[in-house]
Residue, then its C-alpha position, 0 to 999 in steps of 0.5 A: x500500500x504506498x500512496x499517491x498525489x497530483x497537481x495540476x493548477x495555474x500557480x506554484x504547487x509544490x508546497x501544496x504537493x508536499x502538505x497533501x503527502x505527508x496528510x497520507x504519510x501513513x500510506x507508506x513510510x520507506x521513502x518518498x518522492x516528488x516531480x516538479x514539472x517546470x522549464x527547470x523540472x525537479x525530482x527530489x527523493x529521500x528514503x524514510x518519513x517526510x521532512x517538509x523542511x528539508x523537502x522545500x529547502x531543496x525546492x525553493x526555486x520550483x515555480x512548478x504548476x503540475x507535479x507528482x507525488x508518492x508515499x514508498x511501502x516496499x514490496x518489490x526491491x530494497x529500501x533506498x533512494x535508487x528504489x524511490x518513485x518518482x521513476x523517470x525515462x527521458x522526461x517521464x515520470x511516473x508514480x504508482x501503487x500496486x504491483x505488476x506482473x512484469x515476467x513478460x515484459x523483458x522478452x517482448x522488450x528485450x532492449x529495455x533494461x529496467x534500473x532499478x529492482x522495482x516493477x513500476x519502472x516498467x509504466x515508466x520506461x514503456x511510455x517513454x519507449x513508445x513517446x520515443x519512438x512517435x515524438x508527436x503522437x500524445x502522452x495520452x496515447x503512449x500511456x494507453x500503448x503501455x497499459x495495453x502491455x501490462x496486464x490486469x489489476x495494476x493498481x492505480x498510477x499518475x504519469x507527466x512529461x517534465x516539460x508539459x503541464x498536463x498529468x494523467x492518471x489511470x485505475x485498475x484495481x486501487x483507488x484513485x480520487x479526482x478533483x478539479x485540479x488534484x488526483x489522489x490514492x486517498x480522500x485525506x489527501x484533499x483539502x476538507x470539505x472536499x468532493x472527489x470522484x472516485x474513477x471506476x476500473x479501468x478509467x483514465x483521467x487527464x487533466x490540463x491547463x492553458x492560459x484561455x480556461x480553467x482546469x481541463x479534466x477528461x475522463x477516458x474509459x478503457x473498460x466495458x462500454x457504457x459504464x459509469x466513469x466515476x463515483x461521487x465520494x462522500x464530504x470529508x473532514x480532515x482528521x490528519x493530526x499534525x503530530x502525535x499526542x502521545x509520542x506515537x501514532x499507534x499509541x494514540x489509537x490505542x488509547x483512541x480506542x475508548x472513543x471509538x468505542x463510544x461513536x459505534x453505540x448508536x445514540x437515536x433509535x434511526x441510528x439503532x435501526x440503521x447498525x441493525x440494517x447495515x449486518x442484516x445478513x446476520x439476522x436473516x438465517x444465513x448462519x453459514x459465514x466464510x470470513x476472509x481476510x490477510x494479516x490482522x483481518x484474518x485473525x479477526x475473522x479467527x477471533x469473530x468465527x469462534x465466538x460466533x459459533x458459541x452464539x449459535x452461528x455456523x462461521x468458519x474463517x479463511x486465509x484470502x491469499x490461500x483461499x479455492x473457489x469451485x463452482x459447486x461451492x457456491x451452488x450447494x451453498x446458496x445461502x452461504x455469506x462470504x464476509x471480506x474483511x479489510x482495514x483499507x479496502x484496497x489488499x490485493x488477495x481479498x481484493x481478488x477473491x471477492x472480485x472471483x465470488x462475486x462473479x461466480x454470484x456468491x453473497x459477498x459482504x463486506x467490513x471495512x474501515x472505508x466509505x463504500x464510494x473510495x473502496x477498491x473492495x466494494x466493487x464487489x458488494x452482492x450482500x451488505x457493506x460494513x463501514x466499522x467508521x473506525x478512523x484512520x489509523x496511522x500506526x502500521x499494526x491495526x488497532x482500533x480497526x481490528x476492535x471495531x470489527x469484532x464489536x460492531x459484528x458481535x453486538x449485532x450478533x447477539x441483538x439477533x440471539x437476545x432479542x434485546x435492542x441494539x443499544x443494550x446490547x452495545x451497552x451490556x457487551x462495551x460495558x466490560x471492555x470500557x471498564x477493562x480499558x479504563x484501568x490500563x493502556x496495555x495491551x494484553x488486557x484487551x483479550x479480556x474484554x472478547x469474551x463476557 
């Protein structure tokens, strides 16, 4: 999971550029980077967490009016600046999020040799190859020349030619946010009260500017004709917290875990009604439940099947990187529940085996600490979405996403075996983990709190 900003405006932005990545900082903290493009076009990269200091120091000349940004989580290649996005060919530069099955690549390109040990080098050198090659055709067509080759599910990627103020984008299979003059992986990037779009799959955006409009965006579909391009996000308000207040971020969201806690008990009979409505499934005899998920999803899916099953159900857990899908699994089992679970909405195997159920007409359900609107794994909602409105967590290790999963399913749970209302339940089943809380920030005391 690594993050990504653009600009492109009629007025300096490289301050701007930088602000918008460190709000997203949490997205990856192995290196970061920034393109400026300008008649003097800058690249400026660092290995570890953002130092704005150091960054506009570096950049006080720039009278940049298009850039873009990226937030490093290494998964392909070691942790060091030769590895840090922005990667540049010629005068193309790109930075991307997701990864690429490049295996092919080098023998259908056998005169491109990549320098760098990580696979989004590739969007770059096969722009650049193709602009090289026809110097007057449009960046826009180079960019569809490369997407053709580098198959499906790539994630999501914005692409400039240093000496052009225009930028493009393009998704497939991670997030990518639209306004009318910033491109972004993540809604906290923009600036509050904001309203992107969210591009669906497989649509690119490029966005450009003269001296006779405003903002040009262009919306470019590559998928299945006649189809949405965009959805519409929720407003926002910007939670990014300048620094932390404890001495760390993942300190804080333990401690924030109180608050949490106290936002998922439904206050007003609507809301009573409507927590109820958003885990119907759990009420509506479909006893047979699959949860799936990777890293501390799946142990929470491990954690909820348990108790579950002492509270009547029939839940098993699996494993999404490992899972098999037949045919006959879904048929035999009409009424099975195939419950994804991802803080982010974005993991790439629960991703892929939702997207696998979903076309095979399974009821795939889904919890998340995501609006619906900004999620890649809501595309592939057949039953009901659980937004467990946790908050973002900035720490790497989830904490109040992995609680807010377990108690927003389990109250619901045992509403549907009691028979009491929500709010009791919330009441009656919080009550242990508040009081168990209350006495300590440690966090081996928090198992306590499962199982009243």
């Amino acid at each position: 999971m690594c993050g990504i900003v653009g600009y492109c405006d009629k007025r300096d932005i490289h301050k701007d550029i930088i602000d918008s990545l460190k709000k997203i900082d949490y997205r990856g903290y192995d290196s970061h980077g920034v393109a400026l493009v300008s008649e003097n076009p800058a690249v400026y990269r660092e290995v570890g967490e953002i130092n704005v200091e150091n960054y506009l120091e570096h950049t006080k000349h720039s009278k940049a009016e298009t850039a873009i940004a990226h937030n490093r989580w290494a998964t392909h290649g070691e942790v060091s600046k030769a590895n840090t996005h922005p990667f540049v060919v010629g005068d193309i530069a790109i930075v991307h999020n997701g990864t690429i099955n490049t295996s092919h690549l080098s023998d259908i390109f056998p005169k491109i040799e990549c320098r760098t040990e990580v696979d989004s080098e590739w969007i770059a050198q096969l722009i650049a190859y193709h602009h090289s090659r026809y110097p007057l055709i449009s960046l826009e067509s180079s960019v569809k020349y490369a997407i053709s080759f580098l198959g499906e599910d790539i994630g999501a990627f914005l692409v400039v030619d240093l000496l052009c103020n225009q930028l493009i984008g393009y998704s497939d299979g991670s997030p990518l946010l639209v306004s009318s003059n910033m491109v972004a992986s993540d809604i906290q990037a923009f600036k509050d009260k904001a309203k992107p779009k969210r591009l669906n799959s497989k649509v690119m955006v490029a966005m450009s500017w003269d001296f006779s409009s405003h903002n040009n965006v262009r919306y470019i579909n590559l998928g299945k004709p006649s189809r949405p391009l965009y959805t519409s996000c929720q407003e926002h308000k910007e939670i990014k917290k300048s620094s932390s207040v404890h001495g760390h971020y993942m300190l804080d969201e333990i401690l924030e875990q109180i608050d949490m806690v106290d936002r998922l008990q439904p206050k007003t009979s609507k809301q009573e009604q409507e927590s109820f409505d958003c885990l119907d499934y759990l009420t509506k005899g479909y006893d047979d439940i699959v949860f799936f998920g990777c890293g501390s999803s799946y142990y929470v899916g491990m954690l909820l099947s348990k108790t579950l099953y002492r509270q009547g159900f029939g839940p098993s857990y699996e494993y999404a990187s490992e899972m098999t899908i037949t045919a006959s699994d879904i048929s035999d089992y009409p009424n099975r529940v195939y419950c994804a679970i991802s803080q982010s909405g974005e993991t790439k195997d629960t991703v892929e085996v939702a997207k696998k159920l979903a076309a095979a007409g399974a009821r795939v359900s889904v919890i998340e600490n995501k609006e619906a609107s900004t999620s890649t794994l809501s595309q592939y909602i057949t039953d009901a979405h659980i937004d467990i409105e946790a908050g973002p967590e900035y720490g790497v290790a989830a904490t109040k996403s992995f609680m807010a999963t377990y108690l927003s399913v389990m109250g619901v749970a045992k509403r549907s075996r009691l028979k009491d209302t929500l709010s009791d339940v919330y009441n009656i089943y919080y009550a242990e983990f508040l009081e168990t809380f209350s006495r300590t920030a440690i966090p081996e005391y928090l198992p306590h709190a499962f199982f009243i």
